[in-house]
N, CA, C and O of each residue as an XYZ file, in Angstrom:
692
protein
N      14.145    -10.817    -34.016
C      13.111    -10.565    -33.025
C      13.640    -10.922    -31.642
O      14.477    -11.824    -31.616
N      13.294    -10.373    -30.517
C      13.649    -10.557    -29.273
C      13.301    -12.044    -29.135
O      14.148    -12.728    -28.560
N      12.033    -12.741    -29.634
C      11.914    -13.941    -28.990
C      13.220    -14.935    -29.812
O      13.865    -15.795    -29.213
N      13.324    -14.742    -30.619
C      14.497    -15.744    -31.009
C      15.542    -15.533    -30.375
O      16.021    -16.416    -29.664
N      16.250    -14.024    -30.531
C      16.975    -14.073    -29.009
C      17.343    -14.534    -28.515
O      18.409    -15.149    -28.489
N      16.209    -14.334    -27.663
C      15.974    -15.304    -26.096
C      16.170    -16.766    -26.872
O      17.372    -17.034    -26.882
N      15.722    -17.346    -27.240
C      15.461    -19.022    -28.270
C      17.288    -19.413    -28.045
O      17.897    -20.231    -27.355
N      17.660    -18.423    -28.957
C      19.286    -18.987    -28.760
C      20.144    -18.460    -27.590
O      21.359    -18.653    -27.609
N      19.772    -18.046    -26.951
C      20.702    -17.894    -25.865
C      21.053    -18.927    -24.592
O      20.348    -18.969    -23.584
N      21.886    -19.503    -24.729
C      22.352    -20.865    -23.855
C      22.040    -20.460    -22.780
O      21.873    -19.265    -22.536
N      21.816    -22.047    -21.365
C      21.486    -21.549    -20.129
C      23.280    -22.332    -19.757
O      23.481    -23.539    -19.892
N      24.096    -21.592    -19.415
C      25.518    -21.893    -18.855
C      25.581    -22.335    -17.522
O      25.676    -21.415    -16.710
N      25.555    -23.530    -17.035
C      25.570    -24.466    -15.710
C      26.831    -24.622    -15.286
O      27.542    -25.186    -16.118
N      27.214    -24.404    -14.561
C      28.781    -24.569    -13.614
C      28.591    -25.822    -12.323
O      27.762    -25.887    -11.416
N      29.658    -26.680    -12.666
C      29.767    -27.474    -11.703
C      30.731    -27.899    -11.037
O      31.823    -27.709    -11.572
N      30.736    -28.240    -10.384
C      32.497    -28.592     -9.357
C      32.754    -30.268     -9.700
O      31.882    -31.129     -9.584
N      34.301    -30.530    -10.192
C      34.056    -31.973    -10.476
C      33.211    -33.013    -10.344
O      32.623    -33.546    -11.286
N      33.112    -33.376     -9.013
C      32.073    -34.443     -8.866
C      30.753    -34.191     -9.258
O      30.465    -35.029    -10.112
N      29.731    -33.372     -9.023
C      28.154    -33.065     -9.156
C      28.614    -32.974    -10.940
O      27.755    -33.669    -11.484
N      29.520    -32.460    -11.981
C      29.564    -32.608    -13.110
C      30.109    -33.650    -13.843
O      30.530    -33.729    -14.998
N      30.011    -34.430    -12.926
C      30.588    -36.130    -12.900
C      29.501    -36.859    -13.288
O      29.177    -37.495    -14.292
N      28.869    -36.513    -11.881
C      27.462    -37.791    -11.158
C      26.567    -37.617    -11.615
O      25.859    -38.315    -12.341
N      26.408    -35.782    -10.906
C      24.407    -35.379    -11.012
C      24.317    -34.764    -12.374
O      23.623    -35.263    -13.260
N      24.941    -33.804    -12.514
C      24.243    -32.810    -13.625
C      24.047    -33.565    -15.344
O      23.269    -33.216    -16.231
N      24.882    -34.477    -15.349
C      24.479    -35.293    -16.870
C      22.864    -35.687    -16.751
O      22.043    -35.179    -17.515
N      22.462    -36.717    -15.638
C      21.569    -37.068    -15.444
C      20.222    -35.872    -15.364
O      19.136    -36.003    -15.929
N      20.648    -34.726    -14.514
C      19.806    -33.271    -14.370
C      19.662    -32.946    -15.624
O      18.526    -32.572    -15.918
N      20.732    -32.971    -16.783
C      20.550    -32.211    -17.813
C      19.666    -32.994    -18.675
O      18.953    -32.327    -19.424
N      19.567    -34.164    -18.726
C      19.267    -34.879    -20.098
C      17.686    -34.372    -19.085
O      17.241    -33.255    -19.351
N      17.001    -35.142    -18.088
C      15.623    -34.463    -17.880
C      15.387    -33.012    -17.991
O      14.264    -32.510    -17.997
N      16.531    -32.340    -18.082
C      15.828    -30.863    -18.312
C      15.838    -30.511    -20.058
O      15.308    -29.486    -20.487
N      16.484    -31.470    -20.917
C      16.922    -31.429    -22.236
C      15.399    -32.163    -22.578
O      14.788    -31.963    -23.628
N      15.046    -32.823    -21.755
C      13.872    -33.303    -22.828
C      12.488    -32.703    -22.399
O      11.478    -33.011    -23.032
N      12.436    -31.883    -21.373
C      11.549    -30.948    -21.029
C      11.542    -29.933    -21.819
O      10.588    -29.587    -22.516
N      12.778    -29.318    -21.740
C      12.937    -27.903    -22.227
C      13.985    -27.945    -23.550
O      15.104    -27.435    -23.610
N      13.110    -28.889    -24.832
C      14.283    -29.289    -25.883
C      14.495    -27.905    -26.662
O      15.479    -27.919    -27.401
N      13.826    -26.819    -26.642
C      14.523    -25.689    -26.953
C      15.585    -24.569    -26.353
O      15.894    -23.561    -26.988
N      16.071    -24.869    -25.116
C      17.216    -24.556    -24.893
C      18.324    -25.518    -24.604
O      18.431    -26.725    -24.387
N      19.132    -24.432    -24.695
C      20.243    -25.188    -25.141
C      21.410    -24.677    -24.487
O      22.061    -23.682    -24.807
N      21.761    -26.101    -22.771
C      22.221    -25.727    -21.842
C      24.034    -26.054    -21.942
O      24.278    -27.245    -22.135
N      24.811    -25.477    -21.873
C      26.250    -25.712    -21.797
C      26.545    -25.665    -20.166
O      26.117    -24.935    -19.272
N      27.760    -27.124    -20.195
C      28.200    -27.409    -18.773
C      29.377    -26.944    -18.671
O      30.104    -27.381    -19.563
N      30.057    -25.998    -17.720
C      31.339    -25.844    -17.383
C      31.983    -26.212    -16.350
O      31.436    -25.851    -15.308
N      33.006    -26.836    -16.212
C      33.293    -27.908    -14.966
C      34.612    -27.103    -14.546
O      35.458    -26.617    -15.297
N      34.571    -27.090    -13.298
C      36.012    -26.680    -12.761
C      36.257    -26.561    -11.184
O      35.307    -27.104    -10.620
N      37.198    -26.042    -10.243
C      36.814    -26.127     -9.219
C      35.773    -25.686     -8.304
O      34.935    -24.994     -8.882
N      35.529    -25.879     -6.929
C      34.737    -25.111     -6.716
C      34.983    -23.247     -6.546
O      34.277    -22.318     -6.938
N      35.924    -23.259     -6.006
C      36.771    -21.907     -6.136
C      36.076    -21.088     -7.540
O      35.226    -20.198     -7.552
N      36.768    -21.741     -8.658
C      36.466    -21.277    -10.285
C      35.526    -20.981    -10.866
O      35.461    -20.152    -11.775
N      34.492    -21.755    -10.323
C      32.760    -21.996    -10.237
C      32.382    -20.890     -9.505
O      31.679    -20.024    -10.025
N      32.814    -20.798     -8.199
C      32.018    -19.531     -7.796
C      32.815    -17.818     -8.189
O      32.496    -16.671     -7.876
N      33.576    -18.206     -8.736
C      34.219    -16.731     -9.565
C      33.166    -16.660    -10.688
O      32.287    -15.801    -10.637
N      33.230    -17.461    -11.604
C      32.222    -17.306    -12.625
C      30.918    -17.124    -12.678
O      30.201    -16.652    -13.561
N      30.623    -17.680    -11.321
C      28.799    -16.898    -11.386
C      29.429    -15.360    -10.998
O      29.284    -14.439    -11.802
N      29.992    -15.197     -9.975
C      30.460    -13.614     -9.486
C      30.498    -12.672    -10.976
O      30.161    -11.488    -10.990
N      31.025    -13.510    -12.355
C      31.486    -12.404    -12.767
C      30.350    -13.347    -14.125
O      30.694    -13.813    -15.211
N      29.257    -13.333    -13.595
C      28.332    -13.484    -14.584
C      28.192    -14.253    -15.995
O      27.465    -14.097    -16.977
N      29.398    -15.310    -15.589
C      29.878    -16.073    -16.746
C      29.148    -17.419    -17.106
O      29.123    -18.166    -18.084
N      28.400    -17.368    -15.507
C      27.120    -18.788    -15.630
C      26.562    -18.697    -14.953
O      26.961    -18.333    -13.847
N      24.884    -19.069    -15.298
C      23.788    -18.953    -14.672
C      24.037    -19.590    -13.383
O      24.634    -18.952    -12.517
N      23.690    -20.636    -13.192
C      23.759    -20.933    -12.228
C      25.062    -22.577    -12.042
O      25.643    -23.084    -13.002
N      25.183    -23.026    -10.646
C      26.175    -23.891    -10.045
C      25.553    -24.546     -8.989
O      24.775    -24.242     -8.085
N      26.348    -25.897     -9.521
C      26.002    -27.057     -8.120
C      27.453    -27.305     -8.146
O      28.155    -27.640     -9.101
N      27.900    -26.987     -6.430
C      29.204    -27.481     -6.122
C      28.884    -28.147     -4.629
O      28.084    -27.851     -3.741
N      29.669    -28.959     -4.745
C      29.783    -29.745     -3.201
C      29.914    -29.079     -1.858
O      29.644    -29.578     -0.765
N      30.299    -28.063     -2.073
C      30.264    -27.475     -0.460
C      29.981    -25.922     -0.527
O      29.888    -25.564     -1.701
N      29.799    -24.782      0.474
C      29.257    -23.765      0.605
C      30.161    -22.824     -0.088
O      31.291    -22.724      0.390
N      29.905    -22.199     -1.006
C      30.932    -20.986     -2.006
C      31.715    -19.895     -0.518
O      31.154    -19.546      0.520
N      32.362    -19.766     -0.725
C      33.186    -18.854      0.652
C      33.071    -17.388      0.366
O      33.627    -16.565      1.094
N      32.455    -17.089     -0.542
C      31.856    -15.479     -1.363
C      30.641    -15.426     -0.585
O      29.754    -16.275     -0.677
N      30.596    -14.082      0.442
C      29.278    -14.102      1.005
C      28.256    -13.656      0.040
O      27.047    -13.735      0.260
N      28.857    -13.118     -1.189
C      28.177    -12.506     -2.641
C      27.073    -13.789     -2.851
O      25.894    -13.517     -3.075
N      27.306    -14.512     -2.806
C      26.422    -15.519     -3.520
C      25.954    -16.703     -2.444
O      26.593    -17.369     -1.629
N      24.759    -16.666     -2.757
C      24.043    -17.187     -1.928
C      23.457    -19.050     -2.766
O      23.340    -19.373     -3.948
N      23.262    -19.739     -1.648
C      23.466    -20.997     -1.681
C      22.568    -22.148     -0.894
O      22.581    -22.131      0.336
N      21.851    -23.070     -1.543
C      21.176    -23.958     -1.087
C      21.567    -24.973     -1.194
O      22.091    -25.302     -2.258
N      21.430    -26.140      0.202
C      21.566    -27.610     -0.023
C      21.015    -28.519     -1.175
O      19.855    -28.834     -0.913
N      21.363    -28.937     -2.115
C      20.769    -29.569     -2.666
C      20.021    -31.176     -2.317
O      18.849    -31.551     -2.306
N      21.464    -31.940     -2.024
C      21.753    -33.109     -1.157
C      23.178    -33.516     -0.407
O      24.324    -33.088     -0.538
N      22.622    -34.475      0.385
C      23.436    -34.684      1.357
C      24.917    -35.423      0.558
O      24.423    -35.796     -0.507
N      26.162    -35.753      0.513
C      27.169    -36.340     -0.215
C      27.954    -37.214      0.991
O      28.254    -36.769      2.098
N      28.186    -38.454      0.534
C      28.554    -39.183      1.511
C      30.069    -39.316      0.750
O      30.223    -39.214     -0.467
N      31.184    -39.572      1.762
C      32.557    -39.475      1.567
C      32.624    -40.930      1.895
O      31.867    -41.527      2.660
N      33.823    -41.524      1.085
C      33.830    -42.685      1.452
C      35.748    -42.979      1.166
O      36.497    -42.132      0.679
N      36.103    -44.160      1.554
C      37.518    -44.769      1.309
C      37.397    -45.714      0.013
O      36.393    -46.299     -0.392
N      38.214    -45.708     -0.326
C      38.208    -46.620     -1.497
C      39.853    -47.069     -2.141
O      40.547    -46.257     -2.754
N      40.168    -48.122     -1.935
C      40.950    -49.319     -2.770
C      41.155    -50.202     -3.832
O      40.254    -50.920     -3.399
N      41.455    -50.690     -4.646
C      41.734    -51.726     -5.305
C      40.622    -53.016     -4.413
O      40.203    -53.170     -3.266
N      40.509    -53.691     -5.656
C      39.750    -54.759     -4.908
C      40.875    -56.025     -4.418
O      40.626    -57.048     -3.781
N      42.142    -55.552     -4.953
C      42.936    -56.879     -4.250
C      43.478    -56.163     -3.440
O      44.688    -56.264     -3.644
N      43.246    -55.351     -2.464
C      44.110    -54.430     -1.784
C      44.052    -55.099     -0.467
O      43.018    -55.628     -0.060
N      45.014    -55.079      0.114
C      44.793    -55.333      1.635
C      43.566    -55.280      2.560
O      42.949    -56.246      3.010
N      43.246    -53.531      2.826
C      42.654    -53.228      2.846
C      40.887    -53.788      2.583
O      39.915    -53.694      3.333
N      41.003    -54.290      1.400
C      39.712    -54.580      0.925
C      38.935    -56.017      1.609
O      37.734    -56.262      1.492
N      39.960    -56.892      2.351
C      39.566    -58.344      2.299
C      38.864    -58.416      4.017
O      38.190    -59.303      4.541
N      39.572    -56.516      4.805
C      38.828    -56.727      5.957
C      37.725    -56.858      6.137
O      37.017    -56.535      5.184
N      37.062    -57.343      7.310
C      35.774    -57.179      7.390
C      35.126    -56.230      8.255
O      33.916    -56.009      8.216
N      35.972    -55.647      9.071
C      36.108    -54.474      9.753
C      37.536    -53.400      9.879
O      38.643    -53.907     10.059
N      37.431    -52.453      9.805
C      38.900    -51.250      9.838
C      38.385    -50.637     10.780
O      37.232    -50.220     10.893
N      39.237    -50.576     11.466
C      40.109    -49.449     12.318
C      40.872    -48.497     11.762
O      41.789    -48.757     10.983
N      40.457    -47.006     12.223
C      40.929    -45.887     11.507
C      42.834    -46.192     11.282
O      43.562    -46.029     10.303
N      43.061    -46.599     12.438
C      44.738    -46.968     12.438
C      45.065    -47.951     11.205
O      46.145    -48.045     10.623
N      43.888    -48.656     10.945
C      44.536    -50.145      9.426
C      44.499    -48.791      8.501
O      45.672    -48.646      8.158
N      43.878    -47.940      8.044
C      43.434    -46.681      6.898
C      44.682    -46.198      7.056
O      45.322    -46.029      6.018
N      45.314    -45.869      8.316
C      45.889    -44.923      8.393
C      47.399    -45.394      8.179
O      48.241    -44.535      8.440
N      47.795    -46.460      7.803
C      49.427    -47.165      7.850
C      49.387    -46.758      6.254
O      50.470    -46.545      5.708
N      48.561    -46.681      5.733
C      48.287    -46.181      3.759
C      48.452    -44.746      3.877
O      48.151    -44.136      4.902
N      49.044    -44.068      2.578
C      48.824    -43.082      2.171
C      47.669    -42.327      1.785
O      46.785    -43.180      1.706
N      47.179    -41.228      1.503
C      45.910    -41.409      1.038
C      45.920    -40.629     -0.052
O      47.008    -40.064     -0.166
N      44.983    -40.305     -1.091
C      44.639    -39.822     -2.361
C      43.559    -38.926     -2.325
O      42.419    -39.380     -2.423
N      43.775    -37.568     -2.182
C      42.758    -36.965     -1.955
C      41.918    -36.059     -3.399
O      42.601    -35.709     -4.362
N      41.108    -35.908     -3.368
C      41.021    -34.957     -4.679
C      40.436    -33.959     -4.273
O      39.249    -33.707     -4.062
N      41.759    -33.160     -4.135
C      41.844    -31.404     -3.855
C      43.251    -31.234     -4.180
O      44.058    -31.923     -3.555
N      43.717    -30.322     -5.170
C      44.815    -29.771     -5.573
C      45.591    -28.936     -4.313
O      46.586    -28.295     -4.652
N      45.289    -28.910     -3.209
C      45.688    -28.430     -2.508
C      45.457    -28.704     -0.713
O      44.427    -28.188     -0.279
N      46.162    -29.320      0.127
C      45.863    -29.722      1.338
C      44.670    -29.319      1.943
O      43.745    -30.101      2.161
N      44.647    -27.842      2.293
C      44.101    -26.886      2.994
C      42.796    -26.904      2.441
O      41.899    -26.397      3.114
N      42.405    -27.623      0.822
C      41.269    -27.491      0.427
C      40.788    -28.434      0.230
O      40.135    -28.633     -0.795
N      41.022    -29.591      1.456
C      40.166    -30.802      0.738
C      39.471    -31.505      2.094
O      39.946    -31.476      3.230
N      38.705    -31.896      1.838
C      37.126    -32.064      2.720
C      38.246    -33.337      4.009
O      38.268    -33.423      5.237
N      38.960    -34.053      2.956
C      39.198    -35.001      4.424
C      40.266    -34.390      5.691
O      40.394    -34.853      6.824
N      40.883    -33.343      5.153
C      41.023    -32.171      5.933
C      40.888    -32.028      6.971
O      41.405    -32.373      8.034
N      39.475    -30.992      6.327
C      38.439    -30.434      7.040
C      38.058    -31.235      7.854
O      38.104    -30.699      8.961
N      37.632    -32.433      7.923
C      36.828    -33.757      8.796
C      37.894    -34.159      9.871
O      37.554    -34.724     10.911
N      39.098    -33.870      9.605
C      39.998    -34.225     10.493
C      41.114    -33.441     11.618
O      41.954    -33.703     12.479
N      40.326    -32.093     10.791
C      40.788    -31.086     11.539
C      40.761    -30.899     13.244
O      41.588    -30.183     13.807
N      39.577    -31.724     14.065
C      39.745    -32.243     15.461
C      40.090    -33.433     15.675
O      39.142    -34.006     16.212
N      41.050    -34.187     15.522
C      40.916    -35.439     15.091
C      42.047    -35.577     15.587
O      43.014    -34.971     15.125
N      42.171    -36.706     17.006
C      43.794    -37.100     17.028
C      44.998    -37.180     16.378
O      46.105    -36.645     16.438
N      44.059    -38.566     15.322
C      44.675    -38.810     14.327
C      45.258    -38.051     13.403
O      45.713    -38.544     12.371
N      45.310    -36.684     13.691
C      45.174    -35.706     12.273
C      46.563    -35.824     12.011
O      46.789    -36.273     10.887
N      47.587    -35.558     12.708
C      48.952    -35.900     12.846
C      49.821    -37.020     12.181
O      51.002    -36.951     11.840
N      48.734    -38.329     12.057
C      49.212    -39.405     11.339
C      48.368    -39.639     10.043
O      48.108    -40.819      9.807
N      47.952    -38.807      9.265
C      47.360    -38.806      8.089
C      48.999    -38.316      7.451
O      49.907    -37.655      7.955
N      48.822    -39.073      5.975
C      49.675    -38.857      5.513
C      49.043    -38.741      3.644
O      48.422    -39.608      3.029
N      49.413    -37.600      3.232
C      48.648    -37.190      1.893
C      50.113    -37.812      0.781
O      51.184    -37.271      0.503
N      49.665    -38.820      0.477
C      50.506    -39.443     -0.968
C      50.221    -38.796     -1.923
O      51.259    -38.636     -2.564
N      48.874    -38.016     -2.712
C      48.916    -37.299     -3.507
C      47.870    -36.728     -3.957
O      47.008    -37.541     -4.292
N      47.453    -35.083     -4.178
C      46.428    -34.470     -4.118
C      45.962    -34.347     -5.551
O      46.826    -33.843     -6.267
N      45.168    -34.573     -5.989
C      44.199    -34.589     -7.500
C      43.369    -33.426     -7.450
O      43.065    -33.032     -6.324
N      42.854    -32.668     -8.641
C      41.889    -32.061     -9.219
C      40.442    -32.598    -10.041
O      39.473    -32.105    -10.617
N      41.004    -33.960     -9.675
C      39.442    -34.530    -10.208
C      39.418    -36.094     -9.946
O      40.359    -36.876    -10.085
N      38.231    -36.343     -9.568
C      37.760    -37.796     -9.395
C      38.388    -38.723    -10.314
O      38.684    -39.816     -9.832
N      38.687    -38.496    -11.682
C      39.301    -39.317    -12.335
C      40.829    -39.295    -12.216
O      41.249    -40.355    -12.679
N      41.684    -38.632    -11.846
C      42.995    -38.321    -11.471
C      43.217    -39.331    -10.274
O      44.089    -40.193    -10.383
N      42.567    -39.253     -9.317
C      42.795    -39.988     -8.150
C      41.797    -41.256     -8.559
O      42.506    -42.071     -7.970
N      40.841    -41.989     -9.035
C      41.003    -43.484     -9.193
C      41.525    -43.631    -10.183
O      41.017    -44.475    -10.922
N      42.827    -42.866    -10.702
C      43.404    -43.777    -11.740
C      44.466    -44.000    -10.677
O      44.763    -45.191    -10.578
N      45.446    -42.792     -9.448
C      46.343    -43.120     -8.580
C      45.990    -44.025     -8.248
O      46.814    -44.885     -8.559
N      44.761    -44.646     -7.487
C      44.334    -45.420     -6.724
C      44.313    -46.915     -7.031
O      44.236    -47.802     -6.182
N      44.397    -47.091     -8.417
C      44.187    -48.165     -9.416
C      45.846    -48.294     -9.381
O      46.177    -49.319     -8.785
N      46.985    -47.502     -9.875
C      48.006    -47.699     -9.398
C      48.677    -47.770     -8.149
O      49.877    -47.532     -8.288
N      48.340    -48.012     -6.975
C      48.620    -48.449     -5.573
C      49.216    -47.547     -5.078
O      50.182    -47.801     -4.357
N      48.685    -45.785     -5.399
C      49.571    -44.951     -4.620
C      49.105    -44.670     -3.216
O      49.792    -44.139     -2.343
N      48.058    -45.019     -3.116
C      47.268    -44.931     -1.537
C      46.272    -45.527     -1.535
O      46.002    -46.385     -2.375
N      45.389    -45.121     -0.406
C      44.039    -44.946      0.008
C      42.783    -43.944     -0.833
O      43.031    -42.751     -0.661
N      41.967    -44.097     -1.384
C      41.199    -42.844     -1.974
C      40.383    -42.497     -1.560
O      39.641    -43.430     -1.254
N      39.932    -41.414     -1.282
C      38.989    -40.353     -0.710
C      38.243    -39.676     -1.488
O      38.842    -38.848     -2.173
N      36.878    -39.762     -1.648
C      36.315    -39.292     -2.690
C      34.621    -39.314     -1.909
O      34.626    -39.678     -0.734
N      33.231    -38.944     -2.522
C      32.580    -39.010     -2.684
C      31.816    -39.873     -3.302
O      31.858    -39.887     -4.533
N      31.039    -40.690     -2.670
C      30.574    -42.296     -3.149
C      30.076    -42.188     -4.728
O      30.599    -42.945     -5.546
N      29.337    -41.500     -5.035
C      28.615    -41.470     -6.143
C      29.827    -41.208     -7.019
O      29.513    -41.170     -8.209
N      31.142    -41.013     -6.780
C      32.283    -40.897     -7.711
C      32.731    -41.933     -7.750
O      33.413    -42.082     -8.764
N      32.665    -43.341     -6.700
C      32.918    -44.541     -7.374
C      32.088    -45.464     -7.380
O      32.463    -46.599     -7.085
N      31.378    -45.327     -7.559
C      30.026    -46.657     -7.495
C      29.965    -47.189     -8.301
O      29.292    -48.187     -8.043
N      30.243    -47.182     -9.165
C      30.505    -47.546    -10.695
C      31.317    -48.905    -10.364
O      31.025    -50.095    -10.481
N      32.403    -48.256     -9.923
C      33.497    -49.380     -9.910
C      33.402    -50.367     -8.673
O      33.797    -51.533     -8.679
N      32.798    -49.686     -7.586
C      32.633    -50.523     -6.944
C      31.751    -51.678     -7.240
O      32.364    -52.745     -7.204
N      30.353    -51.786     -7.553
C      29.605    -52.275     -8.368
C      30.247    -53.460     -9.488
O      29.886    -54.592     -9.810
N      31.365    -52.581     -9.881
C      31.762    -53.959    -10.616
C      32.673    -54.595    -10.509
O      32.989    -55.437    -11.349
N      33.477    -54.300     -9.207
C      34.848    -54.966     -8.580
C      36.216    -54.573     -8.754
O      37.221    -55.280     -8.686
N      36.113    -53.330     -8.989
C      37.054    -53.081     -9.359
C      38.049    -51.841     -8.452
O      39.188    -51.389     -8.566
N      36.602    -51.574     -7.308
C      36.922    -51.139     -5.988
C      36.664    -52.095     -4.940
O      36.910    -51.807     -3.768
């Protein structure tokens, strides 16, 4: 029958690392116990990858961190995402009580974007004196890639707060 169908047909959610990190577990389990007859699958990947796959109808819908660059698909704020630095808790770094972009900037940094040109601290620094003395120690594809660098003392980390709060919280940023 058509209604069973419909009954089994998954709702396919696309997310860009972080929001399939942070938000959407939390989104899903309230929409899992609302709506305990469907039955939603998460696909995580970049944001790039994410917005190919709604294009080519491979998932309903996507929460990614920043605006899809496909004028095809159209896009709402969800919430605001705060970027933050993050260290080791015995790190130099950590014991200031105030930084100066110049103390950040004698560190390498850890960005998570597989690629320079595509990563938000970038973008933020793209008018930026300083832009010249940023120095990228090593680019990640996912929040967990870069605080594990970060945990090994390859830089500075750059990420989205709700990607380490966790650790910060328990000292370990």
């Amino acid at each position: 029958s058509k209604k069973a169908a419909v009954k089994d047909e998954p709702l396919v959610i696309g997310g860009s690392y972080g929001p399939s990190a942070i938000l959407l577990p939390s989104v899903l389990q309230t929409f899992m116990k609302r709506y305990p007859h469907v039955r939603p699958q998460l696909q995580t990947g970049s944001r790039s990858k994410i917005a190919q796959m709604v294009l080519k109808f491979q998932i309903d819908l996507a929460v990614i961190n920043e605006r899809p660059e496909s004028a095809l698909l159209v896009s709402e704020p969800y919430r605001w995402e705060k970027m933050v630095l993050f260290v080791p808790a015995d790190h130099s770094l950590a014991r200031k009580s105030k930084l100066e972009l110049s103390d950040i900037l004698r560190f390498p940094l850890v960005v998570g974007a597989a690629k320079k040109t595509d990563s938000t601290l970038s973008r933020m620094l793209s008018h930026s004196a300083e832009r010249a003395a940023v120095r990228i120690g090593l680019h990640c594809n996912s929040p967990l890639a870069a605080k594990a660098a970060v945990r090994r003392g390859i830089g500075v980390g750059v990420a989205y707060e709700d990607t380490v709060k966790h650790e910060v919280s328990n000292g370990q940023f």
